[in-house]
N, C-alpha and C positions, 0 to 999 in steps of 0.2 A: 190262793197261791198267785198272788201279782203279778211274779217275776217268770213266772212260769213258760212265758214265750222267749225272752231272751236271756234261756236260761241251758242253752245246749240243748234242748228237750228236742228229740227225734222219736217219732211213731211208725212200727210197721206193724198193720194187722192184715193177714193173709187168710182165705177162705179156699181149702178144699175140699174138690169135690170127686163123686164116685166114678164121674164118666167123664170126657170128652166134651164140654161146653161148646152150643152155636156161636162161634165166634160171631158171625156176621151179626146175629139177634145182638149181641152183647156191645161190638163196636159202637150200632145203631142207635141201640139206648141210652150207651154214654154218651155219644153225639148229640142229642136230642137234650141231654142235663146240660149240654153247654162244653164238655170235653172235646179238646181235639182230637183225634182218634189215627193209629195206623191204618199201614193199606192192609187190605188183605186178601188175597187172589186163593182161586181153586186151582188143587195140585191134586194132580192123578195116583200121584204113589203116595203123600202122606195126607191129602184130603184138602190143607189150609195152606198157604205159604203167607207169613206175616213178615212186612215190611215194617217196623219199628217206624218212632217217630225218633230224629236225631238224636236223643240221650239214651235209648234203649227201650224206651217206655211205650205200654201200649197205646193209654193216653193220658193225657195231660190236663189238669186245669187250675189254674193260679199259684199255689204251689205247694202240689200235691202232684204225685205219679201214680200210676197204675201199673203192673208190670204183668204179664202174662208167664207160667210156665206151663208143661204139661198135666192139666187139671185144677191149676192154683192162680188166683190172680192174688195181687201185693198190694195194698194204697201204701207209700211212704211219701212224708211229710216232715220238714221239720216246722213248722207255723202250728202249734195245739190248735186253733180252729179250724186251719184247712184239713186236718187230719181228722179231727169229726166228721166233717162235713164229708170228705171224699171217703170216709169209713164208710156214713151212713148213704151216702150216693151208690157207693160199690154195691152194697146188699139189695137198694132198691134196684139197682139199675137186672142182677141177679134175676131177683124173682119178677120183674117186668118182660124179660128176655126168655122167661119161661124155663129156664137153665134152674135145674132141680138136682136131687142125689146130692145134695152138702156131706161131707163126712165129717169134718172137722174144721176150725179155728183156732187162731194161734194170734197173738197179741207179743209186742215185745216193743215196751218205753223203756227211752233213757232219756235223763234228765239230771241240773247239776244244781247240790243246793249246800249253805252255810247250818252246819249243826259246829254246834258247841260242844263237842264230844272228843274226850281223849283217848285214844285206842291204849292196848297194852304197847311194851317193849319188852323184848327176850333178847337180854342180851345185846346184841349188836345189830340185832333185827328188827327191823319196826313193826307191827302188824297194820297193814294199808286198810284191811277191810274184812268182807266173810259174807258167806254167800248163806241163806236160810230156804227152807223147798218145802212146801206142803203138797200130799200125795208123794206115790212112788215113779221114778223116773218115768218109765213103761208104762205108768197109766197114762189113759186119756186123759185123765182130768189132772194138772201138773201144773203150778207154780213155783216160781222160782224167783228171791228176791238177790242181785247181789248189789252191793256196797263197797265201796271203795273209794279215799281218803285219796286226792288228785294234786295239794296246793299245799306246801306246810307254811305259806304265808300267808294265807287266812285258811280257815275251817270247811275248805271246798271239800265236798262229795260229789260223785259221781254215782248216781241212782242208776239202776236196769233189772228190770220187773219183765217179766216171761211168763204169759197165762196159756194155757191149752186145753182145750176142753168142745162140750157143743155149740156149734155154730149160733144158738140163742143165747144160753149165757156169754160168750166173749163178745159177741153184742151190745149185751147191756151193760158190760164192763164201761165197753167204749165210748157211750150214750154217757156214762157217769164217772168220768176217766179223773175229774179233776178230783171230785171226790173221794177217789179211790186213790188216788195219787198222796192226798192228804191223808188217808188213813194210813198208808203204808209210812209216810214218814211220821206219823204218832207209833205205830209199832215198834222203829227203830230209836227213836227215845225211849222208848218203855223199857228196853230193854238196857238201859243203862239208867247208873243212878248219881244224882252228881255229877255227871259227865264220867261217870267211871262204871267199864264193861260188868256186866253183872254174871257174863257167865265166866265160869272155874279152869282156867285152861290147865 
């Protein structure tokens, strides 16, 4: 997938956890990967008070964020390498900090690519696109492909894939994301034949 870095492609994968993380262990470790890192001071009535670094992020490096919430840290990226790298930073930096109790992960690409694909029309309506989900909404384990039709001066899409599930398999999503990015766009040809929708609306 070539094009794939200057292709709109943005990455968030986010890791929650069951407790309360050592901010201070965690700042320290991404500091130490080479991250700039917020401040972060002790507070008596909620325990941390975090000072952000200018853009809101916890920290930062080349161009990739971190973002901190109650339980949950964010990498977002739109560079495909820096978003591996600070995926797989995030997890190391995790279990070097001794920050344990993961509950769950959550992955969510978008990315814009050229198919040669004619959608229906109803009438006076165009159909843009259509969203496909494997697993039930409510499970843990939940994916979600959607598709949608951006340009009608060329054959631009607009891709966003949604995984949720345990923190080792969205892992090794992310470890094999290009991969995984190509098969999802082989699914969505497959599903059409000649360039025409194969499912009955």
């Amino acid at each position: 997938m070539s094009e794939i870095s200057a292709s709109g492609f943005t990455g968030y994968f986010t890791i929650r956890l069951n407790n309360e993380p050592d901010l201070y262990a965690m700042a320290g470790r991404l500091a130490g990967l080479g991250y700039s890192v917020c401040q972060i001071r002790l507070s008596g009535a909620t325990g941390y008070v975090i000072i952000p670094l200018e853009d809101g992020s916890f920290a930062k490096k080349n161009f990739a964020d971190i973002y901190y919430q109650p339980r949950a840290f964010t990498v977002v990226s739109h560079e495909f390498g820096n978003f591996q790298l600070s995926a797989g930073e995030l997890v190391r930096a995790l279990r070097e900090s001794g920050n344990i109790g993961v509950d769950y992960a959550e992955l969510n690409v978008n990315y814009e690519k050229n198919f040669d694909l004619n959608l229906p029309k109803i009438e006076d309506w165009d159909i843009r696109g259509f969203n496909i989900s494997k697993g039930r909404v409510e499970d843990r384990n939940y994916t979600l492909v959607s598709f949608t039709r951006i340009n009608d001066a060329n054959p631009r899409f607009l891709i966003s894939i949604y995984y949720r599930g345990s923190y080792e398999e969205i892992s090794k999503i992310v470890q094999s994301l290009r991969a995984e990015m190509e098969s999802i766009n082989s699914f969505i040809i497959k599903i059409f034949k000649e360039g025409k929708l194969l499912i009955r609306w």
